[in-house]
Chimera marker file (.cmm) of the C-alpha trace (Angstrom):
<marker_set name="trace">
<marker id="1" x="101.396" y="25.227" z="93.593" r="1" g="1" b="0" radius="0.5"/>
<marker id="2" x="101.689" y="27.755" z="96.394" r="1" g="1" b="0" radius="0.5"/>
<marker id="3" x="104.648" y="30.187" z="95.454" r="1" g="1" b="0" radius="0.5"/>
<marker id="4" x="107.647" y="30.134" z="98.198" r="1" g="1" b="0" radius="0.5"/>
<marker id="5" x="108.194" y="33.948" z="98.021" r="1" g="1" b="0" radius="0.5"/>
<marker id="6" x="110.527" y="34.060" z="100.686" r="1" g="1" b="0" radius="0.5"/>
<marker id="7" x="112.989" y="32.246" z="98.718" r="1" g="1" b="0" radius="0.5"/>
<marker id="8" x="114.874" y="34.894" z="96.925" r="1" g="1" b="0" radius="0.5"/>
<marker id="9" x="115.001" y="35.627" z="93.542" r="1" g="1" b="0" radius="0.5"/>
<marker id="10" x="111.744" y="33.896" z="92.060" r="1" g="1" b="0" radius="0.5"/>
<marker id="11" x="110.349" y="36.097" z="89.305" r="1" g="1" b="0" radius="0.5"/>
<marker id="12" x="106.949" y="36.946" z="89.940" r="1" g="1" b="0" radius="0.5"/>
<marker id="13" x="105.154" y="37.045" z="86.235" r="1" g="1" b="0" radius="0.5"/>
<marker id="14" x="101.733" y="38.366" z="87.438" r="1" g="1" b="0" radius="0.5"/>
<marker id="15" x="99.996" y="38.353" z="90.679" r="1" g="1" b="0" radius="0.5"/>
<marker id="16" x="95.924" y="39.380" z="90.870" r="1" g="1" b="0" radius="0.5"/>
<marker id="17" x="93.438" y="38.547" z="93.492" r="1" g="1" b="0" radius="0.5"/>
<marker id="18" x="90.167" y="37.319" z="92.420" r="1" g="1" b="0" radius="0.5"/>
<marker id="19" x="86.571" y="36.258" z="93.324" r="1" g="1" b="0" radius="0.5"/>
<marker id="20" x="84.429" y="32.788" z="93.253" r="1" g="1" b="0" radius="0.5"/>
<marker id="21" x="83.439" y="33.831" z="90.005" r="1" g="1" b="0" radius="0.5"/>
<marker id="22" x="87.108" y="34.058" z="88.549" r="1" g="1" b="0" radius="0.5"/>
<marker id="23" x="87.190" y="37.920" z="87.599" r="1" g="1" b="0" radius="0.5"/>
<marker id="24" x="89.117" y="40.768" z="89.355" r="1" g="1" b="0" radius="0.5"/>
<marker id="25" x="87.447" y="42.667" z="92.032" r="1" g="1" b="0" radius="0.5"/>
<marker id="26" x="86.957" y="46.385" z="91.866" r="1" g="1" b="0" radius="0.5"/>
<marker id="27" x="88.341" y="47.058" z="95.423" r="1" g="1" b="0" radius="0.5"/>
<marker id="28" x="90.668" y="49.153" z="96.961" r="1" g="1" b="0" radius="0.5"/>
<marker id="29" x="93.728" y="47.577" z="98.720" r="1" g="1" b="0" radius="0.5"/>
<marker id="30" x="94.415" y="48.704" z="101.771" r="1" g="1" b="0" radius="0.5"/>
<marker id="31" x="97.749" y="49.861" z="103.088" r="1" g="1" b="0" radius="0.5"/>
<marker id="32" x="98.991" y="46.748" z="105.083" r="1" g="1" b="0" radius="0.5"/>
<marker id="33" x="99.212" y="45.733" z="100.904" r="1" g="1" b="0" radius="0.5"/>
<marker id="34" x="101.780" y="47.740" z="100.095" r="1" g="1" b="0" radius="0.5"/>
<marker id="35" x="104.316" y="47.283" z="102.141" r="1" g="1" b="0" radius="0.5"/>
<marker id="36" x="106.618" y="44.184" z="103.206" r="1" g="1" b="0" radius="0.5"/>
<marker id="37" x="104.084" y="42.451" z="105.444" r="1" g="1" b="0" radius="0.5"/>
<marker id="38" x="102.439" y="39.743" z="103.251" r="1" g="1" b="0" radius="0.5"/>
<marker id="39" x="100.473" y="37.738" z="106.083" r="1" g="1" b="0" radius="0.5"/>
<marker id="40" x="98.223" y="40.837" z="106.432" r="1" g="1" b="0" radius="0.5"/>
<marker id="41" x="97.802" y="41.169" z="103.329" r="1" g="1" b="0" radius="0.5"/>
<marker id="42" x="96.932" y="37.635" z="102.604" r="1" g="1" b="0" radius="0.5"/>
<marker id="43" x="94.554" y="37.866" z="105.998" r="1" g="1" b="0" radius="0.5"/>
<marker id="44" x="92.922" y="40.910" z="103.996" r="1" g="1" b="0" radius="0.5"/>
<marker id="45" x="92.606" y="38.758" z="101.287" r="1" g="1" b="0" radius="0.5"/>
<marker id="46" x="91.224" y="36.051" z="103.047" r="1" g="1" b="0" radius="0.5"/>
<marker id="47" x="88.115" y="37.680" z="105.174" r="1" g="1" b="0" radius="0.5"/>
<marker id="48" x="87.155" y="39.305" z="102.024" r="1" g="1" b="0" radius="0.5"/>
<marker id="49" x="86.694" y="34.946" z="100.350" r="1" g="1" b="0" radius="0.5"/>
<marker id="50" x="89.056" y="35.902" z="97.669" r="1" g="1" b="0" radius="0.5"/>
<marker id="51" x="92.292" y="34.355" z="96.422" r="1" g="1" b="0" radius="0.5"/>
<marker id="52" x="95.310" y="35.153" z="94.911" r="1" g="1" b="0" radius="0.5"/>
<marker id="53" x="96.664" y="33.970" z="91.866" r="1" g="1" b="0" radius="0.5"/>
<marker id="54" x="100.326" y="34.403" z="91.224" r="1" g="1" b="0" radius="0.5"/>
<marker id="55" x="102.095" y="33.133" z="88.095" r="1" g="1" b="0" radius="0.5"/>
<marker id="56" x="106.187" y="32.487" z="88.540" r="1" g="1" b="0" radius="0.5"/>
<marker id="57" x="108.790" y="31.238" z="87.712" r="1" g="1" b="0" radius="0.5"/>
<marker id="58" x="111.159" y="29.655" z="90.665" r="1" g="1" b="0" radius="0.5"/>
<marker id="59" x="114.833" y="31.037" z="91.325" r="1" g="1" b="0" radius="0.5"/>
<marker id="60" x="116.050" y="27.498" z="90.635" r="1" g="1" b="0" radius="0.5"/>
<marker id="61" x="115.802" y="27.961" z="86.828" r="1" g="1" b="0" radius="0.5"/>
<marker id="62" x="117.324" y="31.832" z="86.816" r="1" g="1" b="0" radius="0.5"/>
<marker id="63" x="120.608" y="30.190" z="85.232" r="1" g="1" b="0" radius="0.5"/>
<marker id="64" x="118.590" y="28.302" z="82.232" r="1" g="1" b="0" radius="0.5"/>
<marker id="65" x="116.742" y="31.383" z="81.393" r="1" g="1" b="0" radius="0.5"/>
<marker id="66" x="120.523" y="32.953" z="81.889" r="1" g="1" b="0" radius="0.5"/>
<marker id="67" x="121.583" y="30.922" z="78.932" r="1" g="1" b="0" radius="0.5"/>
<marker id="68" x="118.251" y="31.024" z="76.623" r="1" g="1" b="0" radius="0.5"/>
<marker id="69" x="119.010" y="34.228" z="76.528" r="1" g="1" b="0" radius="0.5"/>
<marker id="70" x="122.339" y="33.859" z="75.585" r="1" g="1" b="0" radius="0.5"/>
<marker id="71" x="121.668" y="31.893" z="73.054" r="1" g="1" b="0" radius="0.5"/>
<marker id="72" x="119.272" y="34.116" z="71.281" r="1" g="1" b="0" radius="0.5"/>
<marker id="73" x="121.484" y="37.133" z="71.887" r="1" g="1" b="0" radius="0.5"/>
<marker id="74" x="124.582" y="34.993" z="69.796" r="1" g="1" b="0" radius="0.5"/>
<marker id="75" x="122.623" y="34.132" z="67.025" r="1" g="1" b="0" radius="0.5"/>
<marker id="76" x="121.577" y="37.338" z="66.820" r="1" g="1" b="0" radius="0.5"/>
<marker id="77" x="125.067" y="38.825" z="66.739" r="1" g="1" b="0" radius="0.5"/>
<marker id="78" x="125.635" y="36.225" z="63.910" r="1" g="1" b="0" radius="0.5"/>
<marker id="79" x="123.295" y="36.633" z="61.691" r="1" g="1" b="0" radius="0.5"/>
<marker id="80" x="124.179" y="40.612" z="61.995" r="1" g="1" b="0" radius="0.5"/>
<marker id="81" x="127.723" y="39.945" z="61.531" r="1" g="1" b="0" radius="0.5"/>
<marker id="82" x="126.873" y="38.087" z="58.113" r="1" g="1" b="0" radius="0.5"/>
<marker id="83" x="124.800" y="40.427" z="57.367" r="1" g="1" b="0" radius="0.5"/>
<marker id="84" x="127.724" y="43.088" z="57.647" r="1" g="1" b="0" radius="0.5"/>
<marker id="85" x="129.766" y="40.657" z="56.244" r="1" g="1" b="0" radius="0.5"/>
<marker id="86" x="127.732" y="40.526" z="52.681" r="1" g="1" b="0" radius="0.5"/>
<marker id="87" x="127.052" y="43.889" z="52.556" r="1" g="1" b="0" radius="0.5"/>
<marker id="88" x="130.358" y="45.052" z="52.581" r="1" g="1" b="0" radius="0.5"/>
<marker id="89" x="131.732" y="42.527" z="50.727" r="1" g="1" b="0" radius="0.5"/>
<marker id="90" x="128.814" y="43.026" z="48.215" r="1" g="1" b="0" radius="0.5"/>
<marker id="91" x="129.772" y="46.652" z="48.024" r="1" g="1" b="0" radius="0.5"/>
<marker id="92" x="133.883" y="46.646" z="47.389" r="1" g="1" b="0" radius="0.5"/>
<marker id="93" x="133.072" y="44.152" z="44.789" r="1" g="1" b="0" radius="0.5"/>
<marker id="94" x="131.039" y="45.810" z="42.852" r="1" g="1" b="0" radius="0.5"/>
<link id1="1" id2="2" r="1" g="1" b="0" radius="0.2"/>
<link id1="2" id2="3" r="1" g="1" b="0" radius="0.2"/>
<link id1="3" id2="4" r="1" g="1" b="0" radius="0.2"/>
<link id1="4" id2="5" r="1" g="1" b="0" radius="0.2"/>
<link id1="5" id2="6" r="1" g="1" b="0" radius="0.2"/>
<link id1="6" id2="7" r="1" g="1" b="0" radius="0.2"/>
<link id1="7" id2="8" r="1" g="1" b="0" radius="0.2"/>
<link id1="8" id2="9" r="1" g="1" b="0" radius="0.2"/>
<link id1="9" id2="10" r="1" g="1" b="0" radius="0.2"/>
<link id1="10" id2="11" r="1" g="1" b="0" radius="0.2"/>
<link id1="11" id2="12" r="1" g="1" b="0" radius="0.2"/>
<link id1="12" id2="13" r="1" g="1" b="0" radius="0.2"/>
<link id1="13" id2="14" r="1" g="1" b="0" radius="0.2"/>
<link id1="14" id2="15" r="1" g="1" b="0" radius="0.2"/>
<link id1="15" id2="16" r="1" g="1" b="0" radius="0.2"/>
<link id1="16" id2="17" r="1" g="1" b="0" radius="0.2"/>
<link id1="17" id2="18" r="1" g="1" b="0" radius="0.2"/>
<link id1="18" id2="19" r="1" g="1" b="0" radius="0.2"/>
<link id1="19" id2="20" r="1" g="1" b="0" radius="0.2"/>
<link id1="20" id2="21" r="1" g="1" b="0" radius="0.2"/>
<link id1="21" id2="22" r="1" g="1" b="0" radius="0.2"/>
<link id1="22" id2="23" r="1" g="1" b="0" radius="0.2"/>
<link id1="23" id2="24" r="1" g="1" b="0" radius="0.2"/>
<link id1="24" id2="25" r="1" g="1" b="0" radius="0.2"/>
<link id1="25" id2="26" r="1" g="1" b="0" radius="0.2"/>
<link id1="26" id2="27" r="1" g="1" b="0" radius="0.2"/>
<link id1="27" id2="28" r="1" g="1" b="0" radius="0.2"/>
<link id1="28" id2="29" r="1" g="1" b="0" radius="0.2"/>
<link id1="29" id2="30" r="1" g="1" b="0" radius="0.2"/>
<link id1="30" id2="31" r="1" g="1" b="0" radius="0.2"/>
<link id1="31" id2="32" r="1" g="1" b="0" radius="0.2"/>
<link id1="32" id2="33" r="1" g="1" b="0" radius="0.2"/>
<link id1="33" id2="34" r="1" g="1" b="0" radius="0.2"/>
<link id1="34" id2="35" r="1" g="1" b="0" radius="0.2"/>
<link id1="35" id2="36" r="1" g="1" b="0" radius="0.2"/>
<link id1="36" id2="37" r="1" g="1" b="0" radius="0.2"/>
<link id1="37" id2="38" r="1" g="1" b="0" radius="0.2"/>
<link id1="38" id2="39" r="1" g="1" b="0" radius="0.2"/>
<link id1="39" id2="40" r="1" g="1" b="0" radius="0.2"/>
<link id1="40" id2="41" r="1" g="1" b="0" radius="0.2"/>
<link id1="41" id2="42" r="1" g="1" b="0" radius="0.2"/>
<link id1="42" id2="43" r="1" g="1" b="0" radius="0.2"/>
<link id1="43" id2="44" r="1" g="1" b="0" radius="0.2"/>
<link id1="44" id2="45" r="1" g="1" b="0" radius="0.2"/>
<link id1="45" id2="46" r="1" g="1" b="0" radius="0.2"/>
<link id1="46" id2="47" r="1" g="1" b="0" radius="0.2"/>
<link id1="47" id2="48" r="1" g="1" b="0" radius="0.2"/>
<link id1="48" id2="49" r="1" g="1" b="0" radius="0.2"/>
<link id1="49" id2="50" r="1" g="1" b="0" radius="0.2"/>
<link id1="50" id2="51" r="1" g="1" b="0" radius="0.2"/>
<link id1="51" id2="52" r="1" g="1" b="0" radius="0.2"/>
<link id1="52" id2="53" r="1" g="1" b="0" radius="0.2"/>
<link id1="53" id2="54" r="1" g="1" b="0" radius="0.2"/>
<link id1="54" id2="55" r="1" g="1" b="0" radius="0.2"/>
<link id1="55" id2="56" r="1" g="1" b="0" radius="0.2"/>
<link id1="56" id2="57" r="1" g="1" b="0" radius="0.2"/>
<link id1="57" id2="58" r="1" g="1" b="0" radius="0.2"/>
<link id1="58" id2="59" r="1" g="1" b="0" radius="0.2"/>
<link id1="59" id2="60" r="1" g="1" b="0" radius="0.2"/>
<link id1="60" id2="61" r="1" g="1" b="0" radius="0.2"/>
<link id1="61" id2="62" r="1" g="1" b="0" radius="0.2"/>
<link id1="62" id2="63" r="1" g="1" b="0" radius="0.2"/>
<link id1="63" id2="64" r="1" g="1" b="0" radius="0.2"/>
<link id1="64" id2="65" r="1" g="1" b="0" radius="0.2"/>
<link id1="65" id2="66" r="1" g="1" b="0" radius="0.2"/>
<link id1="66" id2="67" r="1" g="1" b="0" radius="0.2"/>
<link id1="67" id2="68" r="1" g="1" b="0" radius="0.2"/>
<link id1="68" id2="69" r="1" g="1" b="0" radius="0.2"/>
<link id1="69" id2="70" r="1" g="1" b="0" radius="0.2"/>
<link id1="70" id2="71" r="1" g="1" b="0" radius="0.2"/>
<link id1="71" id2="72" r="1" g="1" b="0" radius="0.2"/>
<link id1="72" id2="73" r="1" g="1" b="0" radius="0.2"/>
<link id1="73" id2="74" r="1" g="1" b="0" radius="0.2"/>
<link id1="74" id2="75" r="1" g="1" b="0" radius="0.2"/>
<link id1="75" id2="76" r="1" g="1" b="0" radius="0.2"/>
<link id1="76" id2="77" r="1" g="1" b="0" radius="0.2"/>
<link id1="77" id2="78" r="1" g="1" b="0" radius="0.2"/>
<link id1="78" id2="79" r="1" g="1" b="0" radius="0.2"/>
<link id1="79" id2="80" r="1" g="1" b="0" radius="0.2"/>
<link id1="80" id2="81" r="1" g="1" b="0" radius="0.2"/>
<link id1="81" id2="82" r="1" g="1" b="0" radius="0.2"/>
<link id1="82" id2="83" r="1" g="1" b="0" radius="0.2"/>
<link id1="83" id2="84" r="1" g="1" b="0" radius="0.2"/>
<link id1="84" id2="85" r="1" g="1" b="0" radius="0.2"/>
<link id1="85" id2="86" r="1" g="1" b="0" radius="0.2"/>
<link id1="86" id2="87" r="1" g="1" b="0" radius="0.2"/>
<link id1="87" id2="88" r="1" g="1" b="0" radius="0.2"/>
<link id1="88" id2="89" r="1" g="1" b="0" radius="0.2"/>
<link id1="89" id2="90" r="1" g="1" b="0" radius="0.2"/>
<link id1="90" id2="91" r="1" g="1" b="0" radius="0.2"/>
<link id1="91" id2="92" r="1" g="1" b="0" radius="0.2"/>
<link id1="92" id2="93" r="1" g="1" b="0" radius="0.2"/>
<link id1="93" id2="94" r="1" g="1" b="0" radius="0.2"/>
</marker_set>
């Protein structure tokens, strides 16, 4: 799937441009690459008979990744707060 990257918000995991054989290039970009206009770049891209492959994840699942990561971040804080829990109890006791 082509990435929509003007919808806001979709977190780009890796992006690399690459040859008919599959491996990376050893070019230098030029400098309509690093800035905001992405047709040139992709027109660069594209007279050169390479392609782009991008690995994302869409904006539409931000807010399950949201609470993934709230649910590891809880289970951590249990476990530490038993853990605090035994050892102090563990050490008045004894």
């Amino acid at each position: 799937a082509v990435p929509n990257f003007a919808q806001h918000g979709a977190w780009v995991l890796s992006s690399q441009i690459i040859g008919k054989s599959g491996r990376t290039p050893h070019l230098s970009a030029p400098s309509v690459c690093f800035g905001n206009n992405i047709n040139g770049c992709n027109t660069w891209i594209a007279t050169l008979h390479l392609r782009q492959m991008v690995s994302y994840q869409p904006a539409s699942r931000f807010w399950e990744f949201q609470w993934y990561e709230t649910t590891i971040f809880l289970a951590i804080a249990v476990v530490l707060a038993g853990l605090c829990a035994w050892r102090i109890r563990h050490r008045f006791l004894s």
